[in-house]
C-alpha positions as CSV (number, residue, x, y, z in Angstrom):
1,X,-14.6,-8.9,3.9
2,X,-12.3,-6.0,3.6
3,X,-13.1,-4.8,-0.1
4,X,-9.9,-3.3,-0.4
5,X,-8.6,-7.1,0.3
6,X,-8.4,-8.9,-3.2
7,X,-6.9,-11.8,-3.3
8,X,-4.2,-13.5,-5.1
9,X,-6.8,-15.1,-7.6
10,X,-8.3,-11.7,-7.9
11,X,-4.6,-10.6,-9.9
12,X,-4.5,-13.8,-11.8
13,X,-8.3,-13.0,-13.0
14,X,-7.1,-9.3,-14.0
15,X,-4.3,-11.3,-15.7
16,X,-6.6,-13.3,-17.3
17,X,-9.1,-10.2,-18.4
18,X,-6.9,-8.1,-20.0
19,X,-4.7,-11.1,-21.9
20,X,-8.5,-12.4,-23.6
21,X,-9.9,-9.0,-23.9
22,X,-7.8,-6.2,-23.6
23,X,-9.9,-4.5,-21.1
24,X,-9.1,-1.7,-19.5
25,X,-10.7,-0.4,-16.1
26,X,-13.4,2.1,-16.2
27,X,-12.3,3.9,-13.3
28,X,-9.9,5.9,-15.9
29,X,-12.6,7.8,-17.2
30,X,-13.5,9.3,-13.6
31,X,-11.0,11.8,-13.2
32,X,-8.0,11.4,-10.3
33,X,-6.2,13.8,-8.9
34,X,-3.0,13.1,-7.3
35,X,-1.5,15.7,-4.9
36,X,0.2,16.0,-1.3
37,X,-3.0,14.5,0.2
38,X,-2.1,11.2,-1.4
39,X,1.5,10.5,-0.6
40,X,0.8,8.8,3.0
41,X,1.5,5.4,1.3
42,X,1.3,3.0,4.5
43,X,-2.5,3.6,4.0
44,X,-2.6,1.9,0.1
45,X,-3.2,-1.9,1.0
46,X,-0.9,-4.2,-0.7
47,X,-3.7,-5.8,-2.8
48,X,-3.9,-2.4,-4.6
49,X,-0.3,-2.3,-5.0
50,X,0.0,-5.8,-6.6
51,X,-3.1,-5.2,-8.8
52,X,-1.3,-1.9,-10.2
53,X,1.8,-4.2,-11.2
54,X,-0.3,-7.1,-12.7
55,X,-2.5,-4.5,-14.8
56,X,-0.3,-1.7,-15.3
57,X,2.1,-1.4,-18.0
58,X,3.6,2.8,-18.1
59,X,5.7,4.9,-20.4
60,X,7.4,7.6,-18.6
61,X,8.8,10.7,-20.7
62,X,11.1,13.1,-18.5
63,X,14.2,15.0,-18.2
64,X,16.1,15.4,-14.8
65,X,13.2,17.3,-12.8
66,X,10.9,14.0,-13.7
67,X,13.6,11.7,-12.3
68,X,12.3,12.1,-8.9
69,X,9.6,10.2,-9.1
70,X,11.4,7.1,-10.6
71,X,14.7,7.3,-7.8
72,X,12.3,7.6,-4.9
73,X,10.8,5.1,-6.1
74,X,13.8,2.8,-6.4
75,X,15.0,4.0,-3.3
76,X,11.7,3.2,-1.1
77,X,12.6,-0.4,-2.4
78,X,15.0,-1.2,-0.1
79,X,13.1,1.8,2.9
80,X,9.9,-0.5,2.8
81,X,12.1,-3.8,2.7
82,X,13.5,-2.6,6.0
83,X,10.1,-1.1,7.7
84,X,11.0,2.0,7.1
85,X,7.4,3.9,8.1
86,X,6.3,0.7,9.8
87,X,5.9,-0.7,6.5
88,X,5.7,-4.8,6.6
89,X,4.4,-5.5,3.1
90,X,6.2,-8.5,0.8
91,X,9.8,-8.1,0.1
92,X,10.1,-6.4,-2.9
93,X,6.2,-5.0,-3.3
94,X,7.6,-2.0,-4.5
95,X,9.8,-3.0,-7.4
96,X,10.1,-1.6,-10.7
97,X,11.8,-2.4,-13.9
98,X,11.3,-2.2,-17.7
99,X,9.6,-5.1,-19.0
100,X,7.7,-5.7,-15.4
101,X,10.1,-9.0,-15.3
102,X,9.8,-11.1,-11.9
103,X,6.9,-9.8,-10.6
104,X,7.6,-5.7,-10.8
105,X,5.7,-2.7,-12.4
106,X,6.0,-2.4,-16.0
107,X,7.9,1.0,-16.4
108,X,9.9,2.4,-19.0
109,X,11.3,5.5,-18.4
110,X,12.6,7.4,-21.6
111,X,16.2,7.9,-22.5
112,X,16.3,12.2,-21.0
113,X,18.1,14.2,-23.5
114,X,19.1,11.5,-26.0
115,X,17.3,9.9,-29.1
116,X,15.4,6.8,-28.3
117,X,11.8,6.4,-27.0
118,X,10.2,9.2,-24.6
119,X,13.3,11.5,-24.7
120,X,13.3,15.1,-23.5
121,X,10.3,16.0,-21.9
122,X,6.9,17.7,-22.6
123,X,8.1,21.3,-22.5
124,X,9.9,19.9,-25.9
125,X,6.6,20.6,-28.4
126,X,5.9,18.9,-31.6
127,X,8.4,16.7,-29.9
128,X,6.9,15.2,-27.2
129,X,3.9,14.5,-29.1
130,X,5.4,12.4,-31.7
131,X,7.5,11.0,-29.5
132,X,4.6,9.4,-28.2
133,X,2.5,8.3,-31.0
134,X,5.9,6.7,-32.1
135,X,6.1,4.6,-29.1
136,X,2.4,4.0,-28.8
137,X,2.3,3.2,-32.7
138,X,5.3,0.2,-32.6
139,X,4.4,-3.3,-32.1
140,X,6.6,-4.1,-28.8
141,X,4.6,-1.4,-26.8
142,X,1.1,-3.1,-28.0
143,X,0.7,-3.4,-24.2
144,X,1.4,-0.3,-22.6
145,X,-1.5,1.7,-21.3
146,X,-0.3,4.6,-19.1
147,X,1.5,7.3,-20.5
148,X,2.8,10.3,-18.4
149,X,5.1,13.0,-19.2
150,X,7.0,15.5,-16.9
151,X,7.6,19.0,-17.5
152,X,11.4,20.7,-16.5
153,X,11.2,24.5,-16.6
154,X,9.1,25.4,-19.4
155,X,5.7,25.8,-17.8
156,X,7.4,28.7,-15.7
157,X,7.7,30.7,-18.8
158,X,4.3,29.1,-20.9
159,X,1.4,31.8,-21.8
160,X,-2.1,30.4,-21.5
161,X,-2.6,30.3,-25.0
162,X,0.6,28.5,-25.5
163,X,-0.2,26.0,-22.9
164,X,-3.4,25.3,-24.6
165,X,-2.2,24.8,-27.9
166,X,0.7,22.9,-27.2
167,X,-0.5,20.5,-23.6
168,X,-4.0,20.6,-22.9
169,X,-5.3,20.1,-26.9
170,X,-2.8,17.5,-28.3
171,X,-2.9,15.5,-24.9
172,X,-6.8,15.5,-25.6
173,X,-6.3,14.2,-29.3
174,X,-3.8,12.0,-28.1
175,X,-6.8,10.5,-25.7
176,X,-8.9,10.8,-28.4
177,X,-6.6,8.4,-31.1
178,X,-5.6,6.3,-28.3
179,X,-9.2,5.4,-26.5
180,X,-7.3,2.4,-24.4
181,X,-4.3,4.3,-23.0
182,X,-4.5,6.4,-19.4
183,X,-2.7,10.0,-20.7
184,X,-1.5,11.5,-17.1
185,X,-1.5,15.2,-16.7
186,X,1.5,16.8,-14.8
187,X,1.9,20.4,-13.6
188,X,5.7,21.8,-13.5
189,X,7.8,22.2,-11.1
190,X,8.3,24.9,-8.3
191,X,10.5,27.6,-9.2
192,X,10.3,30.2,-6.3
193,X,8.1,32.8,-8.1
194,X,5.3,32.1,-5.6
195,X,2.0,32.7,-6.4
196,X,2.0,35.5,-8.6
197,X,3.7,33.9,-10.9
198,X,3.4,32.7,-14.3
199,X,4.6,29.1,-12.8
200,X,1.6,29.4,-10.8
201,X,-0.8,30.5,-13.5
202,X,-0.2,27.8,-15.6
203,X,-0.2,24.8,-12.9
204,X,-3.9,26.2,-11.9
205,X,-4.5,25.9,-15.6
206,X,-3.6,22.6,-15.8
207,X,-5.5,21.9,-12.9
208,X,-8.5,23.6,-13.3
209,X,-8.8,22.2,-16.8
210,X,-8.2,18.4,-15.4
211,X,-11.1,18.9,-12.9
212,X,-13.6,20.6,-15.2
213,X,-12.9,17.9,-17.8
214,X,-12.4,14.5,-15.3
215,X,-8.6,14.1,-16.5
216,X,-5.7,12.3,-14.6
217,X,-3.3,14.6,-13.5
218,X,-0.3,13.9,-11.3
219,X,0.4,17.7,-9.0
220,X,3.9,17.7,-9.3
221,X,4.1,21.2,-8.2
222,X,1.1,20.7,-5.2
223,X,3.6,18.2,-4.0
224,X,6.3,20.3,-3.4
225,X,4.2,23.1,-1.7
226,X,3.5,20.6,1.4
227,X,5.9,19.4,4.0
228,X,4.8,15.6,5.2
229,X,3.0,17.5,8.5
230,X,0.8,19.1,5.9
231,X,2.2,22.8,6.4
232,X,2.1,25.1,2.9
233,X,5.2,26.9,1.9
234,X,3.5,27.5,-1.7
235,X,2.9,31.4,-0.3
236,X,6.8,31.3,0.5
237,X,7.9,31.3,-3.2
238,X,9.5,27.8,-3.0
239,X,11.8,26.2,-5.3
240,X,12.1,22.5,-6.7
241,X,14.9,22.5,-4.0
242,X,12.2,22.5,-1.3
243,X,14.0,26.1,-0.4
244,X,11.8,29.0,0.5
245,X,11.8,32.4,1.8
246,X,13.0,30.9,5.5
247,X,14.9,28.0,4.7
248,X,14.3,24.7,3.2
249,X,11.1,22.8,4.3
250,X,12.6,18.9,3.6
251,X,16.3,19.5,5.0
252,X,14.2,21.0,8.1
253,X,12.1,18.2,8.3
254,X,14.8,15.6,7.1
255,X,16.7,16.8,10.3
256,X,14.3,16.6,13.1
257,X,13.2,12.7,12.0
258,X,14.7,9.6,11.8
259,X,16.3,8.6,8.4
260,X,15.8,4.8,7.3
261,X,12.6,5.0,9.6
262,X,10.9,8.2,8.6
263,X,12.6,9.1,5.4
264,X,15.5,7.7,3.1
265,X,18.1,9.1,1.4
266,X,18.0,8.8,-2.3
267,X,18.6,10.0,-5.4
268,X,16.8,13.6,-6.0
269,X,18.1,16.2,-8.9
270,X,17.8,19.0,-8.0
271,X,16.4,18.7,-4.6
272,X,16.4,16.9,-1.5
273,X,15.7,12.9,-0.7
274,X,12.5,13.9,1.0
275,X,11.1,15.4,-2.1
276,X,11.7,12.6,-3.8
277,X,10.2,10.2,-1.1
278,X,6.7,11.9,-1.9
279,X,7.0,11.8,-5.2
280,X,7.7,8.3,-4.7
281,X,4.2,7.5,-2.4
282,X,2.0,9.8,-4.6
283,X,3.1,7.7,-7.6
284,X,2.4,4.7,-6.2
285,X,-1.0,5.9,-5.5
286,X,-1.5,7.3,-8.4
287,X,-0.6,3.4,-10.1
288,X,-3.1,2.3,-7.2
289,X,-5.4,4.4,-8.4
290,X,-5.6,3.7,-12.1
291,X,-5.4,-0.1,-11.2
292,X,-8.9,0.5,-9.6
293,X,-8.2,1.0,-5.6
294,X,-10.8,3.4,-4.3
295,X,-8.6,5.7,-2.1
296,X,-9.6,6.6,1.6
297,X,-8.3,9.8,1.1
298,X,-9.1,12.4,-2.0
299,X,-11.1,14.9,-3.3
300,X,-14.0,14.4,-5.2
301,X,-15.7,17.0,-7.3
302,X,-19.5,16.8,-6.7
303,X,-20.3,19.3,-9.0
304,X,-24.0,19.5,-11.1
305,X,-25.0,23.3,-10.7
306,X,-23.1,26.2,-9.4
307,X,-23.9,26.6,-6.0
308,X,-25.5,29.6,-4.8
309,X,-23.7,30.0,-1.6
310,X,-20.9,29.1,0.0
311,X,-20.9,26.1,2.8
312,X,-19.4,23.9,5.1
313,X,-21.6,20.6,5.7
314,X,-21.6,18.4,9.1
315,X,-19.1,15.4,8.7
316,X,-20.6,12.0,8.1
317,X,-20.9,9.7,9.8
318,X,-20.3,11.4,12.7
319,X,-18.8,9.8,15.0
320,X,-16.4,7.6,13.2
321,X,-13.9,5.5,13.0
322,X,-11.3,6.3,11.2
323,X,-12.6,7.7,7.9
324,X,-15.4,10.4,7.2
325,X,-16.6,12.3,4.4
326,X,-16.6,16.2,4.8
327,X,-18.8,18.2,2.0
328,X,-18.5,21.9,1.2
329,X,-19.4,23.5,-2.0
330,X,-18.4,26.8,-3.1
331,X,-19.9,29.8,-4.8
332,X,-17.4,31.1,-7.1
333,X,-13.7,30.8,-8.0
334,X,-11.0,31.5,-4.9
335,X,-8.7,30.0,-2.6
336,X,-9.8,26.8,-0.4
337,X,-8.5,26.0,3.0
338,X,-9.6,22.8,4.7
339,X,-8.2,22.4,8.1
340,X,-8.2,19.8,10.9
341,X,-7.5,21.0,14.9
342,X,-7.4,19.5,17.7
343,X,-9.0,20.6,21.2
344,X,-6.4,22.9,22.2
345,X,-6.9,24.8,18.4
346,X,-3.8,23.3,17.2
347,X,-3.4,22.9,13.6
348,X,-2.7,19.1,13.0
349,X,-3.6,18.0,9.3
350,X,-4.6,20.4,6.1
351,X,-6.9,18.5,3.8
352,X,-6.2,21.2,0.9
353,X,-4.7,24.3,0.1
354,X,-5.7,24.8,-3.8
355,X,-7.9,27.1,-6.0
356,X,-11.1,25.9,-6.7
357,X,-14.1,26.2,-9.4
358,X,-17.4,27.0,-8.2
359,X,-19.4,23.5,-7.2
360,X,-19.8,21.1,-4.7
361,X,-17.1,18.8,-3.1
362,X,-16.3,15.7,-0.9
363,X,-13.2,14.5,0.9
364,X,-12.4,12.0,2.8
365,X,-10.6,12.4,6.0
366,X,-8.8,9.5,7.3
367,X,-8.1,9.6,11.6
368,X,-5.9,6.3,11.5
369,X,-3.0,8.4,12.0
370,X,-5.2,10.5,15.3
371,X,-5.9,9.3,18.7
372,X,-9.4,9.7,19.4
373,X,-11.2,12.1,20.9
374,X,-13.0,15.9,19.4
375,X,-11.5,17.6,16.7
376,X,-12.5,20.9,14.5
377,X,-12.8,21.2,10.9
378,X,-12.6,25.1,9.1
379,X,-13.0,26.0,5.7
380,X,-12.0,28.8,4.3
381,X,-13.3,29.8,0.9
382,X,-12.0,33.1,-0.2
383,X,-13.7,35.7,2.6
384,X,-16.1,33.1,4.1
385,X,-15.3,31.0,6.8
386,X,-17.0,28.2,9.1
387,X,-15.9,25.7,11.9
388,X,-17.8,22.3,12.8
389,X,-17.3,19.3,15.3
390,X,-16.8,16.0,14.9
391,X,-16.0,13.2,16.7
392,X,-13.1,10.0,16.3
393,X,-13.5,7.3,18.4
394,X,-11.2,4.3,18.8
């Protein structure tokens, strides 16, 4: 049996363990990092997706910039309803509401720039954080165990003291005084300084410290950086707008596909629909995710001692069909680039595109979307480089 198959008394049994004993899934404490290697959503079963609105129940703190994870989502309602992406899940799967009424996920989104629960955004500090132990602290959110906040355009301008003192240490308190409730970290968004700057600085802080630490962060900004083919603009100093040195990576893409079968149009501030579509599939796998779906695709951090060299590893298994496991560990901290080509040495998926700290890692590369036949794996890792085979068979 396909373990990625529960079943509909598998959700009522969730139901069931979290009215009588307020569990909460162990997976939490893992670490999960949610980039644009997780926003292929056809590939999150519709088990995970149900168990994530039967166990979930999420506060959402943002301003307009946050917004585009909560009107893609709304809009890939009605794209999936349609089989938009070949999608043929239940009608509906992908419904949302506050209150989690008829079946949706639980999701309260705070009230932007006005007064009530969650408003502003987490650029806003002591705000933010007593915003939250507010809402945490009052009886009629007794159930809510996700909380993520969104940045607008104060990590451009954040000093890494600053960001420590008022992100990284009261989100860890906040963990600390709320052991039951799933705090998701969130870098900001792109602002066209590329990678020298600050904006750049700071979402590496925030994501270096949610890997050394096992955190749950949600890579706003790493989302952005990535058109849906897998090419990187984040060298291009791209905006939130999905504009860059060239032109503009989702209008480009939004033009040469189908809309209503490859992309919808929705609500995006700021930016374009496409943008918003990711941030729509990456959130859904993130709620996957913390519901307890072990993802295909990801990156794990191995790490136990600092390697002492840098290297690529041979695939396993090898052959396979369709998903593999491709190890690597590196020597110090630099740039990684993890590659897939086919035969004729064209470029046809990146893996990742990120700095990374010295250790060892594992991700898993799923072919569903390749015909079969050879393909060629590179890493790059700062100066070194290597290239292996492997094989996908049908």
């Amino acid at each position: 049996m396909n373990c990625f198959k529960i079943s509909y008394w598998c959700v009522c049994f969730a139901y069931l363990i979290l009215f009588f004993f307020g569990m909460h899934f162990t997976i939490f404490a893992q670490g999960i990092i949610v980039d644009h290697t997780c926003t292929n959503i056809i590939h999150i079963p519709e088990s995970a997706i149900n168990l994530a609105k039967a166990t979930l129940h999420i506060g959402y703190g943002h301003t307009s910039h946050g917004s585009q994870l909560t009107t893609g989502m709304t809009g890939l309602i009605d794209f999936a309803n349609n089989g938009g992406l070949g999608l043929s899940h239940s009608r509906d799967i992908f419904a949302w509401n506050n209150g989690g009424t008829n079946g949706a996920l639980d999701l309260e989104e705070g009230d932007e720039y006005g007064d009530g629960w969650l408003d502003h955004d987490c650029g806003y500090y002591p705000n933010w954080v007593e915003e939250t132990r507010a809402y945490l602290d009052d009886a009629s959110h007794a159930d809510v165990n996700v909380i993520i906040w969104s940045w607008c355009g104060e990590a451009s301008y954040y000093e890494e003291q600053q960001m420590i003192d008022e992100y990284l240490t009261p989100m860890s308190r906040l963990e600390s005084d709320y052991p039951k409730v799933v705090f998701v970290y969130m870098t900001g968004h792109s602002d066209g300084s590329g990678e020298s700057g600050i904006l750049h600085l700071r979402n590496q802080q925030i994501r270096e410290y949610c890997i050394t630490n096992s955190k749950v962060l949600f890579d706003f900004y790493d989302i952005e950086c990535y058109d849906p083919e897998g090419t990187y603009f984040g060298d291009k100093n791209v905006s939130d707008d999905c504009s860059y040195s060239e032109g503009n990576w989702a209008i480009e893409w939004q033009d040469a596909h189908t809309e209503n079968g490859d992309w919808y149009n929705c609500e995006s501030a700021h930016s374009q629909p496409l943008n918003a579509n990711r941030k729509a599939y990456a959130a859904w796998w993130l709620w996957a995710r913390l519901a307890g779906w072990n993802s295909e695709t990801g990156i794990s951090n191995l790490r136990t001692t600092q390697p002492a060299e840098f290297k690529l590893f041979q695939n396993y298994p090898n052959p396979f069909n369709p998903t593999t496991n491709i190890q690597f560990q590196i020597r110090e901290k630099c740039k990684v680039t993890l590659n897939i080509y086919n035969v004729q040495g064209q470029l046809v998926f990146n893996l990742t595109n990120s700095d990374y700290l010295p250790g060892n890692y594992n991700i898993t590369f799923n072919g569903d979307d390749f015909t079969s036949g050879l393909y060629f794996y590179s890493l790059q890792a700062g100066s070194f480089m290597d290239v292996k085979k492997m094989i996908l068979l049908e």
